[in-house]
N, C-alpha and C positions, 0 to 999 in steps of 0.2 A: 504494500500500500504506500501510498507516495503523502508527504508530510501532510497537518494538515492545516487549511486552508479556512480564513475567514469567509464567512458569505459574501462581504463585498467584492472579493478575487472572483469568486465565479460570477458576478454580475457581469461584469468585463469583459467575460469572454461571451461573444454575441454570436450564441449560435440559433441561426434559423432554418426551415424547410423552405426550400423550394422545388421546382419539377425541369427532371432535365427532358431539353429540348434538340439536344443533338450529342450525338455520343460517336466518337472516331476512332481509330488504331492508333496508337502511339510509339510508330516502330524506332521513331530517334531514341525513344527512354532508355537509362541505362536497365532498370525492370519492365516487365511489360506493364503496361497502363492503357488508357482510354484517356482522347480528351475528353471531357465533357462542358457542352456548353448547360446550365440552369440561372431557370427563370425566379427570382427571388420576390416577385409582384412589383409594383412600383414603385414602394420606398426605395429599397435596392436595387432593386434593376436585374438585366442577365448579364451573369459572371463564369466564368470558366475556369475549369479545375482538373488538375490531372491528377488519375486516380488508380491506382495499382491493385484493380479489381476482375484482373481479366480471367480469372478462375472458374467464378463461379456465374461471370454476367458475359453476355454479348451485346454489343452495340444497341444493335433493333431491340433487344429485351428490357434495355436504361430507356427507352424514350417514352414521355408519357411516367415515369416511377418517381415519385417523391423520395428526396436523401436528405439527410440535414448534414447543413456544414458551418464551419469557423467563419464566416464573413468579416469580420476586423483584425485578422492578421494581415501584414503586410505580402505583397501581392510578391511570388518567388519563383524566379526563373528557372525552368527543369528544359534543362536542353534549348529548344529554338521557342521552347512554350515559355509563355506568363500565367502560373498558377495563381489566380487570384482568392479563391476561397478552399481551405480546407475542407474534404470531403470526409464526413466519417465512418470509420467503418470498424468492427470487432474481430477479433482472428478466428477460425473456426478450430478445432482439434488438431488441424495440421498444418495450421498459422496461414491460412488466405483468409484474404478479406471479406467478411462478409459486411452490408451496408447499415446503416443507422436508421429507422424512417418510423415515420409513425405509424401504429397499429391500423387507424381508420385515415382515411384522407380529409385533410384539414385543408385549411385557408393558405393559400401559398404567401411565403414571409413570416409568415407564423414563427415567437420566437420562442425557444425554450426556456421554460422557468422551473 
């Protein structure tokens, strides 16, 4: 377990749902990945994220799928890509990603509390 942490630390980190809207190969990555481009509603806007999910997801399978991600970290260059928001995901029994989302489908921007 990692230290711990007052509640206003986790306010800070601003994670929302949004829905992704195009999803790519990502053969430049040093892992395999997908770009993804998601739509976060129009507070935030669509952002783009590369995401080292290619295990269990395919391109056409992400579009249209609600994820939640970091949206205020700084935007992080991964090869020829600009990762802008953190995509979150959990390890499965033999460490690939599996994705974060919500149970029911919610309001897109939606932030977690």
């Amino acid at each position: 377990m990692a230290e711990t942490i007052a509640y206003g630390d986790f306010e800070r980190v601003d994670i929302r749902v949004g829905t992704v809207v195009d999803a790519q190969p990502f053969p430049e990555a040093r892992k395999p990945a997908y770009k993804l481009t998601i739509d976060f509603g129009p507070e935030i806007g669509v952002k783009k994220s590369s995401a080292q999910i290619t295990v269990h997801y395919k391109p056409d399978q992400l579009i249209g799928r609600q994820v939640c991600a970091v949206v205020n970290f700084p935007p992080r260059q991964i090869g020829p890509f600009i990762s802008e928001v953190l995509t979150l995901g959990m390890p499965d029994a033999d460490g690939a990603v599996v994705l974060v989302k919500p149970d029911l489908k919610v309001p897109t921007g939606g932030k977690l509390f």
